[in-house]
N, C-alpha and C positions, 0 to 999 in steps of 0.2 A: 504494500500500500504505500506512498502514503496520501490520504486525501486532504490533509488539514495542517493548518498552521498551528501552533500553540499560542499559551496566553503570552502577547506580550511582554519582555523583557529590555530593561533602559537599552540601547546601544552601545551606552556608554563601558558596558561590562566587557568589551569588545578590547582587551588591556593589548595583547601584539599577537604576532603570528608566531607559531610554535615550529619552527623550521628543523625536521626532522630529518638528520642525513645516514641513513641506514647504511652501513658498510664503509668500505673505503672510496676513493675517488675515481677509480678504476683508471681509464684513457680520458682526458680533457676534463670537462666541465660536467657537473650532475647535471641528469634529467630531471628540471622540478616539475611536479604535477600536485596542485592544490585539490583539496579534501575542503571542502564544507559541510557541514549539517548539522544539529543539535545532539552533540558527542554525553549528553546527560539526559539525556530520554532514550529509555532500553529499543524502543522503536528502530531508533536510528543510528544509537552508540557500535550497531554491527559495521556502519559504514567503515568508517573509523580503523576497526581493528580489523577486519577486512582486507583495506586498504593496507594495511601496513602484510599484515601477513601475506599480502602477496608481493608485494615492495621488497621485502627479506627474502622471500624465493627468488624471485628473479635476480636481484642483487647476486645473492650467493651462486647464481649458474650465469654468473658472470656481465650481468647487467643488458641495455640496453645498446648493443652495437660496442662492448666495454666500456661503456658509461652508467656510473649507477642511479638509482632514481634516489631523488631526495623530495620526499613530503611535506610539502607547506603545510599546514594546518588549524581551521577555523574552524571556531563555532559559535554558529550561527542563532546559536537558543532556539532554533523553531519559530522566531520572530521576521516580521516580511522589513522592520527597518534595521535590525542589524542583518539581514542578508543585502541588503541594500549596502552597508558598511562593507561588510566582507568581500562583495565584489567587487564593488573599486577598488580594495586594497589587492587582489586578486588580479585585475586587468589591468592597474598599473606594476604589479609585480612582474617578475620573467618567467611564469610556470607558461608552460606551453599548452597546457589544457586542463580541465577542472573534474574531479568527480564529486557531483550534486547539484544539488542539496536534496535534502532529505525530505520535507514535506511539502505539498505542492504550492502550499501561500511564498516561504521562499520562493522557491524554487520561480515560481514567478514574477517576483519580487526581483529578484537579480539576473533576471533572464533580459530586462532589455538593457542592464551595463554591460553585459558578457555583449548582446549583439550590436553595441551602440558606441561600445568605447573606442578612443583612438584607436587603440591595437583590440580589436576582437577579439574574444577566444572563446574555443569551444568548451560547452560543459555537459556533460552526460549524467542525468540522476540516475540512479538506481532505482528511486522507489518514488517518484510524484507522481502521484495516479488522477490527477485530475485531468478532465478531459481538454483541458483550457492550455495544458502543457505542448498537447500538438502544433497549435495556433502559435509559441512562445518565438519563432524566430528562427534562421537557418544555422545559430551555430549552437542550438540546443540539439540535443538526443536524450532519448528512454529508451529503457532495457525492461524495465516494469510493465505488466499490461495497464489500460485506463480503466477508471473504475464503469465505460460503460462495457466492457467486455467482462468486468466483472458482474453485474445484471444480465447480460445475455448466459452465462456461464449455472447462477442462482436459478434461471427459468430451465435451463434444460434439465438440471439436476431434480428440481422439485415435478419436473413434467413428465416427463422420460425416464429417469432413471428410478424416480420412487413412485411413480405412479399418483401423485398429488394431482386431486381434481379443483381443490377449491382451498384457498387462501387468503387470509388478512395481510397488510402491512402496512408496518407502522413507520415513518421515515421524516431523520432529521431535516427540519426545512432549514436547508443550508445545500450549499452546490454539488457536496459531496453524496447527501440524502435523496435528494432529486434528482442526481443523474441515475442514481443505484436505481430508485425507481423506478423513473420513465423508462428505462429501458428496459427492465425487468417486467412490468405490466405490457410493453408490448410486446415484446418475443411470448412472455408466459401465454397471453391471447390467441395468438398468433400458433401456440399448441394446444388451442381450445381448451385452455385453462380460465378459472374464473376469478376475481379479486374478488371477494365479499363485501370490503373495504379498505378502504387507503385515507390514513389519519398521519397529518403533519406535528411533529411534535418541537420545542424547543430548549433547550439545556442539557447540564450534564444529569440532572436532577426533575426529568419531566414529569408534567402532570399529564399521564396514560392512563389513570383510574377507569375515566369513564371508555375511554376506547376499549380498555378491555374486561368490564363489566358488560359492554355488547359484545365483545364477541364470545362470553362465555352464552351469553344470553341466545345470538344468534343460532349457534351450535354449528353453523357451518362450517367453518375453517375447518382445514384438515392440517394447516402447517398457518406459523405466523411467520414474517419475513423483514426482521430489523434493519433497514437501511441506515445505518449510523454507527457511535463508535463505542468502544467496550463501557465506560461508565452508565451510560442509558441503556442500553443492550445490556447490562448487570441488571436494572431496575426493573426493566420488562420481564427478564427474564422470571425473576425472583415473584412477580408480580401475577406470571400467568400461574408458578407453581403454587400461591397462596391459594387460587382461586378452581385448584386443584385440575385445573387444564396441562394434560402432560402431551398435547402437542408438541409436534417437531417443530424447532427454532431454523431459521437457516438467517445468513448474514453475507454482507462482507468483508472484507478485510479490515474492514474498521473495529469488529469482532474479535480482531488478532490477542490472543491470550485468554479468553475467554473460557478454557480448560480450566483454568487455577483457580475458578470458581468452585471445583469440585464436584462431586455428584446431581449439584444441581443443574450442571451441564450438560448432561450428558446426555449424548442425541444430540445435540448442536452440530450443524452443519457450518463450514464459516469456509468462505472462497480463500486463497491465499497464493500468491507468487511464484509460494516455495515451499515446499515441505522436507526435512530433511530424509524421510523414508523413499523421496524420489531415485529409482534404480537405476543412475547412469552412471558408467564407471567415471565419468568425470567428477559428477556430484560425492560417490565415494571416497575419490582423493581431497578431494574439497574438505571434507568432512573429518578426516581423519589427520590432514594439517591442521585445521582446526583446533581436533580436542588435543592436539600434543601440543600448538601454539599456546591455549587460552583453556588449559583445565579446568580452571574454575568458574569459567562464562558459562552460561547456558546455552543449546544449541545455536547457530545461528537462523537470521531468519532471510525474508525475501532480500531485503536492504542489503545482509551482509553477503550475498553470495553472487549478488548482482553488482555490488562495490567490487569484487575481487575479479569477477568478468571485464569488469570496466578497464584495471588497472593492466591486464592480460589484456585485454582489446587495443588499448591506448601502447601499450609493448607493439603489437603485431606491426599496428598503422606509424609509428615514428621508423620501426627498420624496414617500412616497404619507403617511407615518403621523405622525413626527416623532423626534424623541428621547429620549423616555424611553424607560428599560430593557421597561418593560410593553408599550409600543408597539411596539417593534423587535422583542419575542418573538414577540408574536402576529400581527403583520404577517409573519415567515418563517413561521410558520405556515401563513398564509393562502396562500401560493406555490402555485400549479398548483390551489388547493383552492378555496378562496372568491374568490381572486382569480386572474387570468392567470398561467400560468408564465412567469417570469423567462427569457430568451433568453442565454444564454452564450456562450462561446467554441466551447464542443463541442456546443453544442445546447438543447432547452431543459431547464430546473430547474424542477421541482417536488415535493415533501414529503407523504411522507405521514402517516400519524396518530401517529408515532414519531419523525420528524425526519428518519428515511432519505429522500435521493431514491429517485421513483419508475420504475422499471427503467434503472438507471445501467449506461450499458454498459462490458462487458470486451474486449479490445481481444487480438489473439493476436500476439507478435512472433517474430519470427525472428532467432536470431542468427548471422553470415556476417561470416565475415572481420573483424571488430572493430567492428560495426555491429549494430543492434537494426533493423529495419525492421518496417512492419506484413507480418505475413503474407501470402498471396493467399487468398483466399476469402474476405473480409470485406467 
């Protein structure tokens, strides 16, 4: 994911950049490549370490063309005016390309310095799933799906694969609530599925009482469908169990961690990025650098393993093209297009005329017992 900005934080918190030079110096001058994202929100702290864990591999197999990469490093609080701060300091910096930011208010928010500054430079998030990120500019790219392929993703699952004829949902009025929506009510239709009702809510803390005192009333639902993000999706959740409705939840990745709720989750469907049970041998090496880099982190999640592709992507395109900013943009360009897709952890990358990867897949989890696992039917 990510769809959302967080609660504002001063700028002013914004003290220097943490210029990280992993290894020695190799031949000539480091490769700098800037990290943004809110490095203090579990969400998107995977960027981060990520990023470095894959900066130390490549480094130690001898760097970039024998140049090592050296990490600039921001963060960004989840705030859209210190990602404004960070990119400038970013675009007047010498990194030659950026991974992030991490949620999509940044991410927006610093998308038109990255495409506006003297010297441009390219930035690639991993996780802005907002759909507004497509629009953001030519020297932006995503590796994440958008949250409306996560709605189209939520309708086949609850139509198709579990046989759900009729549904409630309840969705944040906010851009990320309303996209998961609209799009979900129409594909859902569109499989001759029925909405019983569609109620707009507001906070982290809404008042859903009466929405779902109708739908116990109604008795139709057969699944309810939270368009929003874990704190209100906890409320709902907890809310339909009081009212002794043990319908299936399904969500999207706004949903993310909603396991650690415990039994009262379970049966929760929630879309996500990434799941670490996914079976490619890439995602297995991924995974297992991982827990010897970072034993004490919990898994990682969509953020972190789309940071670590990015930082492997941005490797591939400077030894086809070089290091200017000009080069590096249109070299990710060029991904799946003029040139071969880029081979990942999860499979391959390639871009299309927007920067979106080209059919980025959504992943369906299950939540059981304090666990996220991939669903069956995938």
């Amino acid at each position: 994911m990510i769809g959302s900005s967080r609660p504002p934080r001063l700028a002013a918190g914004l003290a220097c950049v943490l210029a990280l030079a992993l290894g020695g110096c190799g031949r000539g001058q480091p490769v700098r490549i800037g990290v943004a994202a809110n490095f203090g929100d579990p969400l998107s702290a995977p960027i981060l370490h990520a990023a470095r864990l894959a900066a130390e591999e490549i480094n130690a197999a001898g760097g970039i063309g024998g140049r090592q990469i050296e990490l600039v490093e921001y963060d960004d609080f989840g705030d859209t005016d210190s990602a404004v701060v960070v990119a400038s300091a970013l675009a007047a910096s010498d990194v030659v390309a950026i991974i992030g930011h991490g949620f999509s208010g940044p991410t927006l928010a610093a998308s038109s310095v990255y495409n506006q500054a003297e010297r441009p430079v390219a930035a690639i998030t991993p996780s802005a799933s907002s759909p507004e990120v497509t629009f953001a500019g030519p020297w932006i790219f995503r590796l994440c799906p958008s949250d409306l392929a996560h709605g189209a993703a939520l309708a086949r699952w609850a139509r198709a694969q579990l046989n759900l004829a009729r549904g409630a949902v309840l969705f944040s009025n906010d851009d990320y609530g309303r996209g998961i929506r609209e799009v979900f009510e129409r594909d859902y239709a569109n499989l001759q599925g029925l909405v019983t009702e569609s109620d707009p809510y507001l906070g982290s803390a809404p008042l859903v009482d009466p929405y779902l005192d109708r739908i116990a009333r109604d008795g139709r639902a057969e699944f309810v469908l939270v368009a929003g993000y874990l704190e209100e999706g906890s409320a709902i959740l907890r809310g339909l169990r009081e009212r002794g409705l043990s319908l299936p939840v399904l969500g999207g990745d706004g949903l993310e961690q909603i396991e650690r709720l415990g039994p009262v989750a379970n049966g929760t469907y929630v879309t996500s990025s990434y799941l670490p049970e996914i079976p490619t041998p890439g995602n297995r090496r991924f995974l297992e650098a991982w827990r010897a880099r970072y034993p004490d982190l919990p898994p990682p999640n969509g953020s972190g393993v789309y940071s670590y592709t990015a930082l492997y992507l941005l490797k591939s395109v400077i030894e086809r093209v070089g290091t200017t900013r000009q080069a590096v943009r249109d070299g990710l360009a060029e991904v799946g297009r003029g040139e071969a897709a880029f081979e990942g952890p999860l499979g391959p990358v390639q871009f299309d005329e927007n920067g979106d990867m080209v059919d980025p897949k959504v992943y369906i989890g299950l939540a059981m017992d304090g666990r996220m696992t991939l669903a069956e039917g995938q």
